[in-house]
N, C-alpha and C positions, 0 to 999 in steps of 0.2 A: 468111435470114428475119430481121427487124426484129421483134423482139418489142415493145419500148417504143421510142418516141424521146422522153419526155418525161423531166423529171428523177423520180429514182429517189421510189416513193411504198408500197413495198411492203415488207417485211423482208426478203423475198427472193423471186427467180426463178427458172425455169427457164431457161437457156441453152441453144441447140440450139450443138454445137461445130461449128468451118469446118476443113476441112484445106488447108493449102499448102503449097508446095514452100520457100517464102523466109519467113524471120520478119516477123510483121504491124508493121510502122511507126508505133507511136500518139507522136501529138504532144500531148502536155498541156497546150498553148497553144490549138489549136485545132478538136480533137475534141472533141465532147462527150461527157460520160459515160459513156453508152450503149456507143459508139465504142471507149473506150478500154477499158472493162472488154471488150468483144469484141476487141478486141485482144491485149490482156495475158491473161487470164484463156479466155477460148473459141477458141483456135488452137490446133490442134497438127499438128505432121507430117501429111502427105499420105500415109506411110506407113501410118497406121491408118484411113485411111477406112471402114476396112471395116467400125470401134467402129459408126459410126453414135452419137455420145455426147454424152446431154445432162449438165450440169451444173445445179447449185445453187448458184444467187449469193444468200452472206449477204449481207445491208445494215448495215455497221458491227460487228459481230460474227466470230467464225471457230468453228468448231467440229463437233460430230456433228448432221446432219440427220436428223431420223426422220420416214420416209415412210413410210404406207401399205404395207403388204408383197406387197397385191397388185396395185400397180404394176409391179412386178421381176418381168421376164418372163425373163432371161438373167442367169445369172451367169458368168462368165468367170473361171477360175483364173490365176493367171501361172504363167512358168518358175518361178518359184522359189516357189511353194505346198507348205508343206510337210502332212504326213500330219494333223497335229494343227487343223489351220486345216484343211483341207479335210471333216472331222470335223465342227468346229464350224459349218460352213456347211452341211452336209447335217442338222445336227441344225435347224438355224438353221430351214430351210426344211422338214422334217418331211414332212408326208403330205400338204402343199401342191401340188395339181396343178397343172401348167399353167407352172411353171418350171425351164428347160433349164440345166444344168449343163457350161458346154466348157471346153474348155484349150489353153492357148497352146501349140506347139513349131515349134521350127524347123525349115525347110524344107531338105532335103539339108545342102548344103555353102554354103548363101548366108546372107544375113544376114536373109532372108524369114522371117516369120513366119505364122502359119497357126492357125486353132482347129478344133478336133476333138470332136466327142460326147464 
């Protein structure tokens, strides 16, 4: 999906992410913008298709985005979530209906990953 193709006019946007098998090729000669931030910035492994993951592209800036809380339908913990952080994410989200809480772990003996209620 092509969100914009014109030059950047906004402080920021949503990115839907692409997954692929090979690292994306941006030429900064000849891509434009657009292009290249999907490149660099909206790829990742083909392994994680499963995120389904948009991002947020600052414009000129880096930092904390603060969105709307009732946007965030899924929070997803990693391997390594500890007790104290996963605390403050339930507290985060409160008596908030409507948002699902899984967590990453590995599958058997592979290097598969998997999320879990």
């Amino acid at each position: 999906m092509r969100f914009m193709q014109q030059p950047f006019r906004a402080p920021m946007f949503p990115l839907n992410v692409e997954y692929a098998r090979d690292f994306p090729v941006a030429n900064f000669y000849t891509d434009d913008d657009f292009d290249i931030v999907r490149k660099t910035l909206g790829t990742k492994s083909y392994d994680w298709h499963h995120e389904e993951e948009w991002r947020w592209i600052l414009i000129g800036e880096s930092g904390i985005v603060r969105v709307d809380p009732r946007v965030i339908t899924t929070i997803v913990c990693g391997l390594r979530t500890d007790g104290d952080t996963e605390q403050r994410i339930r507290e985060w989200i409160g008596g908030r209906g409507g948002v699902e809480m899984r967590w990453v772990q590995f599958c058997g003996n592979s290097f598969r990953l998997e999320t879990s209620a």
